[in-house]
C-alpha positions as CSV (number, residue, x, y, z in Angstrom):
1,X,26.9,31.8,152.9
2,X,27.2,29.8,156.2
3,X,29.1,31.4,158.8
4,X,32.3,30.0,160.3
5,X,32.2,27.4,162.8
6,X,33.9,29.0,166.2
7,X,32.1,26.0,168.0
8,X,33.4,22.8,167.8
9,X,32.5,19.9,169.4
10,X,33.8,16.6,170.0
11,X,32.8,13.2,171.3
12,X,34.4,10.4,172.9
13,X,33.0,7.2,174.3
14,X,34.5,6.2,177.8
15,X,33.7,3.2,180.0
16,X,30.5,4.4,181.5
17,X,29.6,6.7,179.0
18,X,30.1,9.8,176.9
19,X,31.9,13.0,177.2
20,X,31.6,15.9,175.1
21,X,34.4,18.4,174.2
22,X,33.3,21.9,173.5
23,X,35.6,24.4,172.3
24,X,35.2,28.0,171.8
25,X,37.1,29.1,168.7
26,X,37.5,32.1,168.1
27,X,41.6,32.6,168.8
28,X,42.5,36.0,166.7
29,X,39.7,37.6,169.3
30,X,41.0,35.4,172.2
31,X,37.3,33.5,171.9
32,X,35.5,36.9,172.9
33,X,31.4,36.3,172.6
34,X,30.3,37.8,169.9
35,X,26.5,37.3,169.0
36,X,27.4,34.5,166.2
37,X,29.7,32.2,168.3
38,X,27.3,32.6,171.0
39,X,24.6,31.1,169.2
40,X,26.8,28.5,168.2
41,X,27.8,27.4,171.6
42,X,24.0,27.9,172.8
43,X,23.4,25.3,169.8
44,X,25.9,22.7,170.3
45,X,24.8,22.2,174.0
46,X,21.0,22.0,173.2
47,X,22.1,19.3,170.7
48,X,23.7,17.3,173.3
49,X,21.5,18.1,176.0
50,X,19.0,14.8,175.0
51,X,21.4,12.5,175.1
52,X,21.2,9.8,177.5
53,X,24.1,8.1,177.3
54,X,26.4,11.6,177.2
55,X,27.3,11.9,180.9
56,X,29.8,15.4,181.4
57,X,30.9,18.2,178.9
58,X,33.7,19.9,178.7
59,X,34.6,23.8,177.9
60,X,37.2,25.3,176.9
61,X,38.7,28.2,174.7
62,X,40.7,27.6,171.4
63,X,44.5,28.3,172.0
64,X,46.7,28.6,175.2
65,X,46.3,32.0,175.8
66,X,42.3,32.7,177.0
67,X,39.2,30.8,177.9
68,X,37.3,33.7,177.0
69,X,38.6,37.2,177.0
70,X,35.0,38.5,177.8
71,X,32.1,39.7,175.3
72,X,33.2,41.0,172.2
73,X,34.1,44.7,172.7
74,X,33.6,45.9,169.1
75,X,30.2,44.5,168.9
76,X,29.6,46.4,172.5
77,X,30.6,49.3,171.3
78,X,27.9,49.9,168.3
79,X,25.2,49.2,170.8
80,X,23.7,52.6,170.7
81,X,20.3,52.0,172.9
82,X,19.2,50.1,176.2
83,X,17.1,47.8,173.6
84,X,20.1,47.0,171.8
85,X,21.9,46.4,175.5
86,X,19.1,44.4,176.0
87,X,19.6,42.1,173.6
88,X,23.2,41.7,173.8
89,X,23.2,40.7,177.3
90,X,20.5,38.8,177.0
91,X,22.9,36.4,175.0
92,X,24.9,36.3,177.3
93,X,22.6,35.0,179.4
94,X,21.6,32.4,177.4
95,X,25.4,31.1,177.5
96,X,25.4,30.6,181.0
97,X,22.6,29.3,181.7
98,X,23.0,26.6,178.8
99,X,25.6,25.8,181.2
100,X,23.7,25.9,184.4
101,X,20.5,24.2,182.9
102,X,22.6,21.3,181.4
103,X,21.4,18.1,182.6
104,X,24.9,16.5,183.3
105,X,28.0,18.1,185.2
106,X,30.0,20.6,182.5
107,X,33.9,21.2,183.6
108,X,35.3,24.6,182.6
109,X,38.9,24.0,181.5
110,X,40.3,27.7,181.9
111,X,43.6,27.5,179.7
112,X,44.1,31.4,179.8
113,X,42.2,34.7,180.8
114,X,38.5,34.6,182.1
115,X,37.5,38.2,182.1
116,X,34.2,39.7,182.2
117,X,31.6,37.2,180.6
118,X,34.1,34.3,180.0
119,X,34.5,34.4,184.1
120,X,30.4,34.5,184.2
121,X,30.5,31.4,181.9
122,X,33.4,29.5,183.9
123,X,31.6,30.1,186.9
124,X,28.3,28.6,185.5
125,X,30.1,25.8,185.2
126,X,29.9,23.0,187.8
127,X,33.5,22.3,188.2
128,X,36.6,24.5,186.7
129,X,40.2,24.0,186.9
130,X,42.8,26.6,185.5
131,X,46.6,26.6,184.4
132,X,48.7,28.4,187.0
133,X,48.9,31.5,184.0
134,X,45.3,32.0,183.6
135,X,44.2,35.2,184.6
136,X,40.5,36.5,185.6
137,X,38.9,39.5,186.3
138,X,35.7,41.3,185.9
139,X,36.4,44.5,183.9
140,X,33.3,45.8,183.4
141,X,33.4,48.8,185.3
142,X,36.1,50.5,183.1
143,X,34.1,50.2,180.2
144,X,31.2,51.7,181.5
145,X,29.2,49.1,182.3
146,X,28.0,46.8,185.6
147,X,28.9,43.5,185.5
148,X,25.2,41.7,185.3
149,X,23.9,38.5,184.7
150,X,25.5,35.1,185.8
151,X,27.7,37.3,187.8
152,X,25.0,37.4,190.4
153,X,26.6,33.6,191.3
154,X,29.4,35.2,192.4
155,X,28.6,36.0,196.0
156,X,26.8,32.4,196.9
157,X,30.8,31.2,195.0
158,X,33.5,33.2,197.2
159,X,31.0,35.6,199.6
160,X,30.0,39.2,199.2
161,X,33.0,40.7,200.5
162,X,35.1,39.0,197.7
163,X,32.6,39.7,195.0
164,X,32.3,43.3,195.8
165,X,36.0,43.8,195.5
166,X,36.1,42.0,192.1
167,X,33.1,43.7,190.8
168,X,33.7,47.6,192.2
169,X,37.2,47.5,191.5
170,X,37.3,45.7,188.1
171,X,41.2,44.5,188.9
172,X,42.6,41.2,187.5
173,X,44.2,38.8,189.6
174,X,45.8,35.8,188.6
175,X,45.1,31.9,189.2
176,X,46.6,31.0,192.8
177,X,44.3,34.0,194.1
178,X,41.3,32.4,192.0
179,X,42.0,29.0,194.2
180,X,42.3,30.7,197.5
181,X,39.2,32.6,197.0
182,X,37.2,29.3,195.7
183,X,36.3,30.7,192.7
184,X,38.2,27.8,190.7
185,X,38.4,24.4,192.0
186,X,42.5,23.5,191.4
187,X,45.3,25.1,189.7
188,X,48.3,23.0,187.5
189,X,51.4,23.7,185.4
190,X,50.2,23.8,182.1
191,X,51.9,20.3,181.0
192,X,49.3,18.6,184.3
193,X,46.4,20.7,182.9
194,X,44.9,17.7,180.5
195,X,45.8,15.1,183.3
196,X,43.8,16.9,185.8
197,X,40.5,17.0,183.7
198,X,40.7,13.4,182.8
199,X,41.2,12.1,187.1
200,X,38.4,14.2,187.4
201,X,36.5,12.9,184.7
202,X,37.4,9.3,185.6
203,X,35.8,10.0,189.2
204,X,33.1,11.0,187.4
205,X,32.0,8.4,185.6
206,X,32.3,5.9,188.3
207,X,29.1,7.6,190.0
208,X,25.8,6.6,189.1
209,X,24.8,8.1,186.0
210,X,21.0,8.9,187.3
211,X,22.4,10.0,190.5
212,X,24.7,12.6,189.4
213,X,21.9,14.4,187.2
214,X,19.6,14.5,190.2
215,X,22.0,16.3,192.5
216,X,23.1,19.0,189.8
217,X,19.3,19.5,189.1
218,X,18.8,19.9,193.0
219,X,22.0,22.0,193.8
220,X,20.7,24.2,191.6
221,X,17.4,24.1,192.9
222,X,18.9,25.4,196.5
223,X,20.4,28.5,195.0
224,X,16.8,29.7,194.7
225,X,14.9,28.1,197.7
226,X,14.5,28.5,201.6
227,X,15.8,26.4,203.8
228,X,12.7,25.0,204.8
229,X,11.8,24.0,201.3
230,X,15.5,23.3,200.0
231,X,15.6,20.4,202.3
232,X,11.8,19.3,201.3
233,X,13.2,18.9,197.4
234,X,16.3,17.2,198.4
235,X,13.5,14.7,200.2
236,X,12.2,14.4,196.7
237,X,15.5,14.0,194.7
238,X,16.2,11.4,197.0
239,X,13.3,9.6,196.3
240,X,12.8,9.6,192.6
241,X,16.7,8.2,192.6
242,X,14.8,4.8,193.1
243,X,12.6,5.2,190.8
244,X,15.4,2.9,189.0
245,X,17.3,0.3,189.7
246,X,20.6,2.5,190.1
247,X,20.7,2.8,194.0
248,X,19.9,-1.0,194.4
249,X,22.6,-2.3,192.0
250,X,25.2,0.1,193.2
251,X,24.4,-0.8,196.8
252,X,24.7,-4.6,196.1
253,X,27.9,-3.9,194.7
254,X,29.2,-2.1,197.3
255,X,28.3,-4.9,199.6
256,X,30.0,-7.6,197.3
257,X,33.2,-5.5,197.8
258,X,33.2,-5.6,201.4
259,X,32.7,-9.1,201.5
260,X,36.0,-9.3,199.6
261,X,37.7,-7.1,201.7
């Protein structure tokens, strides 16, 4: 018997390209990550991740009360060996950096609580705006276990003083605290929360297609690299951009609307 779909996906077509939708469904267990909807998620981004033509992603949590409440708690608690922790993390993992590997941009659109690994996947993603009543947090602590994986973005996000204080003490704090701390790029009533992703969506798409995957590919290529040699890759990014024709016929156009101006 196939297993439920807690994954779905959606397409549009927009002028300039595609977007993808994906929401995490799971809303009786406020779209916790449990091993099955984490393979689906893993899944529906590697079937998307080939197409040309798709140019940003979307995620979001079924519902308006969580993103994604963190990993699934009852499946944590019949772990009963470091191989079995292993494993689970490990999946994890895999979410996040779906998210970070992706070849386009991928918005988090936080509609509710962010704790634990639902905060590591937000913060994977590129951009992420919340409603003024999400809440975050990582938890971990008061269950017994360190908050790992993709929460090692943290400090390069808001600094190490920050990320101690979230990690050590495991408190939640809500969305206006999130914004000041850059750990989520804006903050709206719920009723502006839709609006919000689609002016950032619309800016967007009115950037070269080509140019956009080469700077998420090299931002993430600084997080790992010197200095010295993060500048020497941006060099390189910068030159396989005209590889096409997408600087020259942006560039001409910008120059036809300053003549007009």
């Amino acid at each position: 018997m196939a297993s439920p779909s807690r994954v779905q996906v959606r397409r549009e077509t927009r002028e300039g390209g595609g977007v993808a939708f994906i929401t995490l469904n799971d809303e009786r267990r406020l779209n916790a990550l449990g091993s099955e909807i984490m393979k689906q998620f893993v899944d529906a981004l590697t079937s998307l991740r080939d197409n040309a033509r798709l140019r940003y992603v979307v995620v979001t949590g079924a519902g308006d009360r969580a993103f994604v409440a963190g990993a699934d708690v009852d499946e944590l608690a019949d772990i009963t060996s470091p191989a079995e922790a292993r494993v689970f993390i490990n999946k994890v993992h895999a979410c996040c950096d779906a998210v970070r590997a992706f070849p386009t941009p991928v918005i988090a659109r936080i509609n509710g609580v962010a704790l634990g690994a639902g905060l590591e996947l937000a913060i994977s993603c590129d951009l992420r705006v919340a409603t003024d009543t999400a809440t975050f947090g990582m938890p971990e602590v008061k269950l017994g276990i360190p908050s790992v994986v993709e929460a090692a973005v943290l400090p390069g996000l808001i600094g190490w003083g920050r990320a101690r204080q979230i990690l050590l003490l495991g408190e939640t704090f809500d969305a206006r605290e999130a914004l000041t701390m850059g750990l989520v790029d804006a903050v709206v009533a719920p009723g502006a929360f839709d609006a919000t992703v689609e002016t950032w969506l619309t800016s967007l798409l009115a950037n070269g297609p080509q140019a956009v995957r080469l700077q998420k590919a090299l931002i993430r290529r600084w997080e790992g690299l010197p200095l010295d040699e993060a500048i020497a890759a941006g060099v390189d990014a910068f030159a396989a951009a005209f590889a096409t024709d997408e600087p020259s016929t942006a560039m001409a156009r910008w120059r036809a609307d300053r003549r007009k101006a």
